[in-house]
C-alpha positions as CSV (number, residue, x, y, z in Angstrom):
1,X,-50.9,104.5,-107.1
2,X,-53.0,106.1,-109.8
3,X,-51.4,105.5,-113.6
4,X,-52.2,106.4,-116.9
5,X,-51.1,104.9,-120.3
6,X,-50.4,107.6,-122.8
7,X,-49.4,105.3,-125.4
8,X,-50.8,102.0,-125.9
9,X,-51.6,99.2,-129.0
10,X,-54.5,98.0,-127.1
11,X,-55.9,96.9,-130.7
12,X,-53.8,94.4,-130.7
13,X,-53.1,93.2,-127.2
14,X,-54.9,90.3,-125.1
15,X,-57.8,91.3,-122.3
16,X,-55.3,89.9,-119.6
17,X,-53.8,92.8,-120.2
18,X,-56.4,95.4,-119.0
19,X,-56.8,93.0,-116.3
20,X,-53.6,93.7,-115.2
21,X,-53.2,96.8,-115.6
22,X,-56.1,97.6,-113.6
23,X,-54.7,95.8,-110.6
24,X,-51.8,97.7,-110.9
25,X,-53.5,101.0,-110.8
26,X,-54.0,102.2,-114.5
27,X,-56.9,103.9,-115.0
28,X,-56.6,105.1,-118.6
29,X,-55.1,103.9,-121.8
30,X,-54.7,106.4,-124.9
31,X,-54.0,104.0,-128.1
32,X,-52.6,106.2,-131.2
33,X,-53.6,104.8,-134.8
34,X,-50.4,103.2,-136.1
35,X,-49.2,100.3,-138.4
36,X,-50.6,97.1,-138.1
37,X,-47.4,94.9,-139.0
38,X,-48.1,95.0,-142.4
39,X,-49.2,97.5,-145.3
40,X,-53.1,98.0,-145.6
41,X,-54.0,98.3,-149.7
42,X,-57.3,99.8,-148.8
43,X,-58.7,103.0,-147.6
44,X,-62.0,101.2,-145.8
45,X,-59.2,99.1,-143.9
46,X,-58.1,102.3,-142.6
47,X,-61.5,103.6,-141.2
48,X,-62.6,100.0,-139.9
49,X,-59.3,100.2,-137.7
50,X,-60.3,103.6,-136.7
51,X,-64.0,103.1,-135.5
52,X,-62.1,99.7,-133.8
53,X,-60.1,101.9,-131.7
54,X,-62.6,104.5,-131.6
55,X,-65.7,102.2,-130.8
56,X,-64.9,98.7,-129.6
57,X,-61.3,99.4,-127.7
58,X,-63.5,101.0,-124.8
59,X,-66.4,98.3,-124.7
60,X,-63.4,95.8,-124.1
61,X,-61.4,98.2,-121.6
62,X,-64.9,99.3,-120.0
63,X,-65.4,96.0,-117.3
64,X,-62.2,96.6,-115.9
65,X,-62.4,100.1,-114.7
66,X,-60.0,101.5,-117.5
67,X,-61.5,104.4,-120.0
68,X,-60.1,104.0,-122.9
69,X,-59.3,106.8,-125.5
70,X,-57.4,107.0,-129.0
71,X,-56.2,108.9,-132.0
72,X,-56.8,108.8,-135.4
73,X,-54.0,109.6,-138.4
74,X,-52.1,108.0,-141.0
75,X,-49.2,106.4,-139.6
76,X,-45.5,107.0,-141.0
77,X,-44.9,103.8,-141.9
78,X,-47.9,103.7,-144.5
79,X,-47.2,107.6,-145.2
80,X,-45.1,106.9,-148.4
81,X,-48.2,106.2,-150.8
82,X,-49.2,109.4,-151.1
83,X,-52.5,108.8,-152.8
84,X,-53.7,106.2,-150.1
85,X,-52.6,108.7,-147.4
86,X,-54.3,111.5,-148.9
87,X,-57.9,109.2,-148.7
88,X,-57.5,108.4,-145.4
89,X,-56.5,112.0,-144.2
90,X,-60.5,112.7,-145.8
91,X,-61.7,110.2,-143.3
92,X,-60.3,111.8,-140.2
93,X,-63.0,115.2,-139.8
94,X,-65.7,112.5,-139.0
95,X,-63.6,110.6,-136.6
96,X,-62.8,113.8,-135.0
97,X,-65.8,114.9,-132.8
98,X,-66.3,111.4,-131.6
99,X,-66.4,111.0,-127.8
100,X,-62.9,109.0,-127.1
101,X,-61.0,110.7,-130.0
102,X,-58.1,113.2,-128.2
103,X,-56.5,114.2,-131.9
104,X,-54.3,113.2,-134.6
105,X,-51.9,110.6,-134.3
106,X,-49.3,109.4,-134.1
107,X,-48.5,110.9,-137.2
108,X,-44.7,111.8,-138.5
109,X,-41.6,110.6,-140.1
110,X,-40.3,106.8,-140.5
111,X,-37.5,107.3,-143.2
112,X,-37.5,110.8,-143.3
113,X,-38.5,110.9,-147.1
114,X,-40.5,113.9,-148.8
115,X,-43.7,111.9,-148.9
116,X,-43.6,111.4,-145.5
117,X,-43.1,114.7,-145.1
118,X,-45.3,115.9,-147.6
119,X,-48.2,113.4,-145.2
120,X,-46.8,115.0,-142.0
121,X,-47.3,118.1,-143.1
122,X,-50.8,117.7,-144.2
123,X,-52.1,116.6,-141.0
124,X,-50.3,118.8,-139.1
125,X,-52.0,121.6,-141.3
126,X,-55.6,119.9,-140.4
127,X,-54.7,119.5,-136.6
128,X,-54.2,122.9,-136.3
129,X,-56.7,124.1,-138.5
130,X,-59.2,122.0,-136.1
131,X,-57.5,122.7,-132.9
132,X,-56.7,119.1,-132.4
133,X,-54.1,117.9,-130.3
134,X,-50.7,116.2,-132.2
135,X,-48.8,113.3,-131.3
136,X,-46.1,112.7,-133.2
137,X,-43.5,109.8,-133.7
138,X,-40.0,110.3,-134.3
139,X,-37.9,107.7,-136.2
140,X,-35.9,104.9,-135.2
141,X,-32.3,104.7,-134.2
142,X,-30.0,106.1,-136.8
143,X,-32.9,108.0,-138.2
144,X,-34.2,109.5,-135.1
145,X,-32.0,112.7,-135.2
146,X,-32.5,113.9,-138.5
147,X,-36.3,112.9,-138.3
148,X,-36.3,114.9,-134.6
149,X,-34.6,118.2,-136.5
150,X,-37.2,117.7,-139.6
151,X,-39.9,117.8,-137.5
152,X,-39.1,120.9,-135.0
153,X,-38.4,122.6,-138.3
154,X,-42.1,122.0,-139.4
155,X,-43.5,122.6,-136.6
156,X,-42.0,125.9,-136.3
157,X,-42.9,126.8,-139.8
158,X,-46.8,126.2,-138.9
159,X,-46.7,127.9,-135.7
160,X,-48.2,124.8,-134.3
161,X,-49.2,125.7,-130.7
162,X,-46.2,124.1,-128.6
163,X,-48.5,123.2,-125.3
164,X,-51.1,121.0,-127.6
165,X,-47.7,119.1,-129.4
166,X,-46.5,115.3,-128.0
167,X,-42.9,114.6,-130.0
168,X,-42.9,110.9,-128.4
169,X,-40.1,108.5,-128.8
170,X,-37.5,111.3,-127.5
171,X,-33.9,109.7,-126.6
172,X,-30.3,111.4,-124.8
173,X,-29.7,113.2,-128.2
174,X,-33.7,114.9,-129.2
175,X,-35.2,115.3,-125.8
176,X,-33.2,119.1,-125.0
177,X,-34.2,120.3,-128.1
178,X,-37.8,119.3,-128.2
179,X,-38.2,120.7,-124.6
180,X,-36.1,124.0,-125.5
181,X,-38.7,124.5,-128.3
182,X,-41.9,124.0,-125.5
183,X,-43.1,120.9,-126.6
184,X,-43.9,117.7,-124.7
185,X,-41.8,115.0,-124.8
186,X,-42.4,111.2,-124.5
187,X,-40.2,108.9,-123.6
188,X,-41.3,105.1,-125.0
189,X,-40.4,102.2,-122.9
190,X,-39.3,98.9,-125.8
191,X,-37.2,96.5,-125.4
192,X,-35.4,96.7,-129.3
193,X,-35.9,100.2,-130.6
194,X,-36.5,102.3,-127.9
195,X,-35.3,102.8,-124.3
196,X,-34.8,101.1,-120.8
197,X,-37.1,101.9,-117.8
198,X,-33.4,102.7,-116.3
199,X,-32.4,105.5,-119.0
200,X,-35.9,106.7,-119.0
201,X,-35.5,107.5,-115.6
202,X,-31.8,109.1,-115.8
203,X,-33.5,111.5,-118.4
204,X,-36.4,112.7,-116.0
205,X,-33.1,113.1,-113.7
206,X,-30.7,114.9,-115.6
207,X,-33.6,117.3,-117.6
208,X,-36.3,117.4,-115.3
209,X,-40.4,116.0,-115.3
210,X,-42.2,119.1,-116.5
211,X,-43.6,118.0,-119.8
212,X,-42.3,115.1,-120.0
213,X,-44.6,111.9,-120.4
214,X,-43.9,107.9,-120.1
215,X,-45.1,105.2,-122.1
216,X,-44.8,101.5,-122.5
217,X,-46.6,101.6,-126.2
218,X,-47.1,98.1,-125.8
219,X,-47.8,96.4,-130.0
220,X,-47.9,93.0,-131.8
221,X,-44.0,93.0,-131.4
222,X,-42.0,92.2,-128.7
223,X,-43.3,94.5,-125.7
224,X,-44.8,94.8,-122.5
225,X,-47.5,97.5,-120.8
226,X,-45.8,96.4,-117.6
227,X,-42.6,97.6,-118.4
228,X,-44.2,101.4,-117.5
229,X,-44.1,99.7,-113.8
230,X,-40.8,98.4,-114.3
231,X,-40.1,102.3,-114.8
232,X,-42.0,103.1,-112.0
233,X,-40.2,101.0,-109.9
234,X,-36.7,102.5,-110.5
235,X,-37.9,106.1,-110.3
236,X,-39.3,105.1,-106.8
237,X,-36.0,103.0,-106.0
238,X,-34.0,106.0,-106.7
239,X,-35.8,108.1,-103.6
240,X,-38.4,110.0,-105.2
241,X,-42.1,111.2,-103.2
242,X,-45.2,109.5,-104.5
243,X,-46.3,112.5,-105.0
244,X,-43.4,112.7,-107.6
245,X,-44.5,109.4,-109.1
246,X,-48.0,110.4,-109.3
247,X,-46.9,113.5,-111.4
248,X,-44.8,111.7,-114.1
249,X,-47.0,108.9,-114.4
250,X,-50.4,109.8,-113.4
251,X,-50.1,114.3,-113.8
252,X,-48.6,114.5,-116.1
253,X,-50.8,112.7,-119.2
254,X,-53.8,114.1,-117.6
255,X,-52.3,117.4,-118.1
256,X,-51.6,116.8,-121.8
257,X,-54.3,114.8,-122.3
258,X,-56.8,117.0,-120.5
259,X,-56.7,119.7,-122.6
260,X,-59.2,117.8,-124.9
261,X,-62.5,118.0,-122.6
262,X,-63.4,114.5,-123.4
263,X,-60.4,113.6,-121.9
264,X,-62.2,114.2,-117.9
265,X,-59.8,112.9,-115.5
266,X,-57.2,115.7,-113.4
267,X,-54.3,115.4,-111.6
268,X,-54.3,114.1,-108.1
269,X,-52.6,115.3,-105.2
270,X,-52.0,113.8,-102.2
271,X,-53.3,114.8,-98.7
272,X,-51.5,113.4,-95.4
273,X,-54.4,113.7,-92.9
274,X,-53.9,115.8,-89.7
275,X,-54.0,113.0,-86.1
């Protein structure tokens, strides 16, 4: 089976893991800019990280049949010094155009406060302004409402084009309302904040697959890539068509993800041959 990683930390994973992943079928990883564990003091920090993920990511991904692919944003977490955020936001236009660089993110709320929002917004404003396409990430836990409701509101108030718009990190209570509005909606496989491969898959049951993506996200915290096949492997248990699989976990990103032309693999579909 044919899958691809929408969301993965490959920055700060092992090479075993590509390995891996490749024998499982992956054949593409997209790693978001995000926090690195700690607070960066330093704007050049910022754009080393990016031409990292931007430049070295797919030299290491490269030998094991994986393309590799990224974003490039300030993160949430970092979002609250304004100043350092608004230095690094400069940075991103040169990123942009580069060959593996699908948009900007993940980008968003962590604490829902007004410099995050006041970040959010900016990039937002230059994603559309540059017809990028947005990933954005939604807040932990007791946060994660809230932050969901802030950021539909923005959204709306831009008139950012729902089709080019990933909310990830959707749960039972935010995933109606982001699909309801026409966005896509991730759902992020983690053992602590997030979800189990199990409740992932009674969301694509109860609300349906169309627009919906899975992820692993996979960091320097306690996480897996593998726990996307763990996902897998319950939505197959439950009775549903490799074809089915191959839309949620293959179609599915490659439908998002395609609409950036660097972005050059499609959607496969499968062909029983006639005896």
């Amino acid at each position: 089976m044919y899958v691809i990683q929408p969301h993965y930390h490959a920055a700060v994973r092992t090479i075993d893991d590509y390995e891996r992943m490749a024998m499982a079928g992956v054949v593409a990883v997209a790693e978001p800019a995000f926090w690195a564990g700690f607070d960066r003091r330093y704007t050049g920090t910022f754009v080393d990280y990016f031409r990292q993920i931007s430049e070295f990511e797919p030299t290491r991904a490269a030998p094991y049949g994986i393309r590799h692919f990224c974003w490039v944003g300030m993160n949430p977490k970092e979002s609250e010094n304004v100043g350092l955020s608004r230095e690094v936001i400069a940075h991103l236009p040169e990123f942009l155009d580069r060959p593996t660089v699908l948009g900007i993110g993940e980008i968003g709320l962590n604490k829902n406060t007004r410099n995050e929002l006041t970040i959010f917004r900016e990039q937002l404003e230059l994603a559309i302004r540059r017809d990028q396409l947005i990933l954005i990430h939604t807040p932990h836990l007791a946060d994660k409402l809230k932050g969901t409701q802030l950021t539909l509101d923005l959204l709306r108030e831009l008139k950012a084009p729902p089709g080019r718009v990933w909310v990830d990190h959707v749960e039972e209570h935010t995933v109606r309302a982001v699909l309801d509005a026409g966005y896509w909606a991730g759902l992020t496989l983690y053992p602590l904040t997030k979800m189990t491969p199990r409740r992932a898959v009674d969301i694509l049951e109860r609300y349906g697959t169309s627009r919906m993506m899975v992820n692993s996200s996979a960091d320097w915290g306690p996480s897996s890539p593998f726990t996307l096949f763990e996902c897998i492997m319950e939505f197959r248990r439950r009775n549903h068509t490799e074809q089915e699989s191959l839309d949620v976990f293959h179609n599915n990103p490659a439908r998002f993800l395609g609409q950036n032309p660097k972005f050059p693999i499609r959607p496969v579909r499968l062909v029983q041959e006639t005896p």
